[in-house]
C-alpha positions in Angstrom: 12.8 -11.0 20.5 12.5 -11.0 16.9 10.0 -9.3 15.2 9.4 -8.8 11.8 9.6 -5.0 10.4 7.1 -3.6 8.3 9.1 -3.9 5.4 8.1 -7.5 5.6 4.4 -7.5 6.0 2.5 -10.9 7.4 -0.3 -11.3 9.6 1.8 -13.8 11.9 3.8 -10.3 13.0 1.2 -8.4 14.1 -1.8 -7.9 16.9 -4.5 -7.0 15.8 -7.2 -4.8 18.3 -10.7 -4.2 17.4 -12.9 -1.6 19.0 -16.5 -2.9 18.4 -19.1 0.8 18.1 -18.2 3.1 15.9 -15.3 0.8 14.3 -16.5 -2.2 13.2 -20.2 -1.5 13.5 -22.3 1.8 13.0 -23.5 3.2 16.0 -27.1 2.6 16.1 -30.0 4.6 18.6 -30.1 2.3 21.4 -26.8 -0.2 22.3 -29.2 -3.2 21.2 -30.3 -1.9 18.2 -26.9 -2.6 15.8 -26.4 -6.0 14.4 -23.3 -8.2 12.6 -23.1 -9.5 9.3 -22.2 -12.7 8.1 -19.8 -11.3 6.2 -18.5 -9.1 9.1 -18.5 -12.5 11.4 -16.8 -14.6 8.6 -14.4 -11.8 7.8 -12.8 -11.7 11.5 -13.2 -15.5 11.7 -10.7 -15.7 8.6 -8.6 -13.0 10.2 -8.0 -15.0 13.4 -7.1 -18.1 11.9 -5.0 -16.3 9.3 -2.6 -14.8 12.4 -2.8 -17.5 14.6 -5.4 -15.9 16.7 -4.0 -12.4 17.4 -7.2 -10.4 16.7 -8.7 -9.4 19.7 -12.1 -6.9 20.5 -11.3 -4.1 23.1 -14.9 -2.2 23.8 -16.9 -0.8 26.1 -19.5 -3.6 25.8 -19.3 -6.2 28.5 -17.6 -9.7 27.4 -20.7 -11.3 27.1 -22.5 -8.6 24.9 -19.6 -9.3 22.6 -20.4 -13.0 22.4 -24.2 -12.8 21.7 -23.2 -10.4 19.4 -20.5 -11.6 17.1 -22.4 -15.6 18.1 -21.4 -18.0 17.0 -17.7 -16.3 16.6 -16.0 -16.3 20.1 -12.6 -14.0 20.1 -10.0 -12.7 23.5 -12.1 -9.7 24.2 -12.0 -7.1 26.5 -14.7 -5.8 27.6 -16.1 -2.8 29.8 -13.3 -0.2 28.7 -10.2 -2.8 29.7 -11.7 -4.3 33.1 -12.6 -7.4 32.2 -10.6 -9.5 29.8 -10.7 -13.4 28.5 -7.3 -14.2 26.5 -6.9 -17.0 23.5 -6.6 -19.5 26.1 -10.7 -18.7 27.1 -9.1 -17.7 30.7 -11.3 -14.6 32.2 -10.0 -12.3 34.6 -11.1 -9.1 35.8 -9.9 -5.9 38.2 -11.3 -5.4 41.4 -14.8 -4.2 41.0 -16.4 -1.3 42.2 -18.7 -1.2 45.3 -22.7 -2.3 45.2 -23.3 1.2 46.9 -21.2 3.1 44.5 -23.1 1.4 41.8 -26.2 1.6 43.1 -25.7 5.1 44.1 -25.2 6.0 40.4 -27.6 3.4 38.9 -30.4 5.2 40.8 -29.2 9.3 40.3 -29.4 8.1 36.2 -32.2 6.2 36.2 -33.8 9.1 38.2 -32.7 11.4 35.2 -34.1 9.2 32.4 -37.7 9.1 34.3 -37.3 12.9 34.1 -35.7 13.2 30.8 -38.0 11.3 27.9 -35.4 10.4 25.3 -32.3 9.6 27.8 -31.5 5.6 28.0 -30.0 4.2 30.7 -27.4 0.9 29.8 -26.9 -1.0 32.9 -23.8 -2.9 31.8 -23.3 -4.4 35.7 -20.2 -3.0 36.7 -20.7 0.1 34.2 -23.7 2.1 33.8 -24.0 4.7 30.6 -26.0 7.4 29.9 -27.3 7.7 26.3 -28.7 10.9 25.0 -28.3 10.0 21.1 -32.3 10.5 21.2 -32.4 14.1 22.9 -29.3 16.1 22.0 -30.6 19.1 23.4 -29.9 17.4 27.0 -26.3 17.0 26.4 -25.0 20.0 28.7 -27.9 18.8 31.6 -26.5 15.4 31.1 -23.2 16.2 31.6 -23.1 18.4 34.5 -25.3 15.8 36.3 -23.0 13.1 35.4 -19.7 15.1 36.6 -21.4 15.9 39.9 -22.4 11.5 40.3 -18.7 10.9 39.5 -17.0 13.8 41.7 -19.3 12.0 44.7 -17.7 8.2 43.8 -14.4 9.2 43.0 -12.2 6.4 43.1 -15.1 3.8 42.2 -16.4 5.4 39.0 -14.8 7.3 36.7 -16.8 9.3 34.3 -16.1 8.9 30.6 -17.4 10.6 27.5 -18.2 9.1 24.4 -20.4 9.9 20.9 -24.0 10.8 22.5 -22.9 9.3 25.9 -21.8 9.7 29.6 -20.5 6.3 30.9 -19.4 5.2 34.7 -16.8 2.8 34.5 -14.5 1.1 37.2 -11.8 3.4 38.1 -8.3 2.6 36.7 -10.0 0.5 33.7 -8.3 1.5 30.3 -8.0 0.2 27.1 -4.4 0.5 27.2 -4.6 -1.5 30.0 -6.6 -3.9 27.6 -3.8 -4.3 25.3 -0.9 -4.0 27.3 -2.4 -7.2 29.0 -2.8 -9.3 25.5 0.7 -7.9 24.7 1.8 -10.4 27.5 -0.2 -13.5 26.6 0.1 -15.8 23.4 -0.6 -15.4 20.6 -0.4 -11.7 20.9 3.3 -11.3 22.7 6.0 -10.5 20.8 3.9 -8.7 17.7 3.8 -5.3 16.7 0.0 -4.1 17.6 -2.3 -2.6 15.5 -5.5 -0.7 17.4 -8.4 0.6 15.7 -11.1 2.9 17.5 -13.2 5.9 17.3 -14.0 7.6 20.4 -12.5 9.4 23.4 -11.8 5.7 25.1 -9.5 4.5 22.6 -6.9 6.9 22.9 -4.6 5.9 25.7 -4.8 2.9 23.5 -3.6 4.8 20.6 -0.9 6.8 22.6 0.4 2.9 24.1 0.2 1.3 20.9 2.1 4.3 19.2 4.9 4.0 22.1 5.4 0.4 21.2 6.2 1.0 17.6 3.1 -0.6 16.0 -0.3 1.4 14.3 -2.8 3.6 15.7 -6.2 4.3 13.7 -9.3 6.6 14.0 -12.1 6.1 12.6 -13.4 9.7 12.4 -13.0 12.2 9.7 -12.1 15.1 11.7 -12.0 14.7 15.7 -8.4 15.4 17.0 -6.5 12.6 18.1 -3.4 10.7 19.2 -3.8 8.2 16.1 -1.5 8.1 13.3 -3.9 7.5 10.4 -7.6 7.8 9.8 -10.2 6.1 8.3 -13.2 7.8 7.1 -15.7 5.9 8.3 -17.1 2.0 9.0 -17.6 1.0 5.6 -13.9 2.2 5.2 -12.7 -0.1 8.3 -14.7 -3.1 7.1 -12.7 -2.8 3.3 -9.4 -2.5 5.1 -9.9 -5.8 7.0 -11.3 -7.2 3.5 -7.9 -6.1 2.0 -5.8 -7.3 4.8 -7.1 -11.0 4.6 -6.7 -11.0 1.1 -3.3 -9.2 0.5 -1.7 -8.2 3.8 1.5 -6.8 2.4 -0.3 -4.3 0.6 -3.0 -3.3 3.7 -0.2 -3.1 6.5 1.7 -0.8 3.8 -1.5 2.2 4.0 -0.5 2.6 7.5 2.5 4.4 9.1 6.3 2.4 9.1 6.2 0.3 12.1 9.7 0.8 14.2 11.1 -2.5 16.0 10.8 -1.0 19.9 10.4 -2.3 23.4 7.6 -4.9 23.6 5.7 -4.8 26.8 6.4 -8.5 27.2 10.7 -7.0 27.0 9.9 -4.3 29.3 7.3 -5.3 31.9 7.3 -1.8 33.4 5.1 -0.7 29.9 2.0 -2.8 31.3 2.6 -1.9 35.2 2.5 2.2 34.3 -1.4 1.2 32.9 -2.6 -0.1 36.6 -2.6 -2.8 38.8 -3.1 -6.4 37.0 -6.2 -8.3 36.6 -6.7 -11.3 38.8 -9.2 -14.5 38.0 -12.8 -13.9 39.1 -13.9 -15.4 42.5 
């Protein structure tokens, strides 16, 4: 495989991987209260055709959140922390779900806390459920305790994760690295050097996979520790880095650390198996 070095910038070399909250839009109080651009639309639209397609969204939103969102822009998405996942090709494939009864089991202990709790928000996402207490902080231990003690009773259906202001149920096994490792395998993203960008807990076996692979890992947070090799301050600061690397790649790609030329997942298949079993086409 040949793959050009950072020394040689181009947006044909590289993957790009776009977490959606907190990276490329601020978070807002409720899931359905944020909104895209034109610009922001236009932007990654320009993006995609400037790389052949290699710019894909990895988030926690379900694929077809992503679609009314960023409408009428359609990119490969993964969606639901890396259990679903629709390539360049439009092909949509997901891991085995978890249970109705561990869902409803869960659905019904949070929406049991919300009726008790003014301020909590419940975000049925179908084969996720999250927990929102953005609007009453002062809930966060209660929230959390009651959420460990859902996901210690479904273990091996839902795992629990934390994020800014939230307590989320996903699939078990889902990951984001999982998310990536998959486009990794699939044109137009095999054989390019990744780049992920991401702000909360969720993205970092992303960034610890991506950083393995030689390519760029980047929080968006000014202070949280993390696996990521460089930070960006903030949205605003995410949104002018994209600007800069549709307009002059060479010099965007060259803010980040030196890439390194190492194993691809599509030349070592055993990268992707190590991040869980494979997705398979929905029934």
């Amino acid at each position: 495989m040949t793959v050009a070095k950072h020394s040689e910038p181009a947006l044909t070399a590289i993957a790009l991987f776009l977490d959606v909250d907190g990276t490329l839009l601020e978070l807002a109080a409720t899931p359905q209260a944020v909104s895209v651009s034109d610009a922001l639309r236009e932007g990654l639209r320009a993006l995609s055709r400037a790389s052949g397609g290699a710019v894909a969204l990895v988030s926690g939103r379900a694929i077809t959140d992503l679609d009314a969102l960023f409408a009428p822009l359609t990119l490969p998405s993964a969606g639901l922390h890396g259990f679903e996942h629709r390539g360049a090709s439009g092909a949509y494939c997901r891991r085995p779900p978890p249970s109705a009864a561990a869902l409803e089991d869960a659905r019904g202990e949070m929406l049991r806390l919300a009726r008790a709790h003014p301020g909590l928000l419940v975000e049925d996402k179908r084969f996720a459920l999250a927990l929102h207490y953005r609007n009453a902080p002062h809930l966060e231990e209660a929230v959390m305790m009651a959420m460990r003690e859902v996901a210690a009773r479904l273990a091996g259906e839902l795992e629990l994760q934390r994020g800014k202001m939230v307590m989320e149920l996903r699939p078990a096994g889902a990951t984001k690295a999982q998310a990536v490792a998959a486009f990794l395998t699939e044109a137009p993203f095999a054989g390019r050097l990744p780049i992920f960008i991401g702000d909360d807990l969720t993205d970092e076996p992303a960034f610890e996979l991506v950083n393995r692979l030689g390519g760029a890992s980047v929080v968006v947070s000014a202070t949280r520790p993390s696996a990521a090799q460089t930070r960006f301050a903030d949205v605003a600061a995410v949104r002018a880095w994209l600007t800069q690397l549709q307009a002059e790649p060479a010099a965007a790609l060259q803010r980040l650390p030196p890439f390194e030329q190492r194993a691809s997942v599509r030349d070592d298949p055993s990268l992707a198996a190590e991040h869980g079993p494979p997705l398979r086409s929905r029934a």
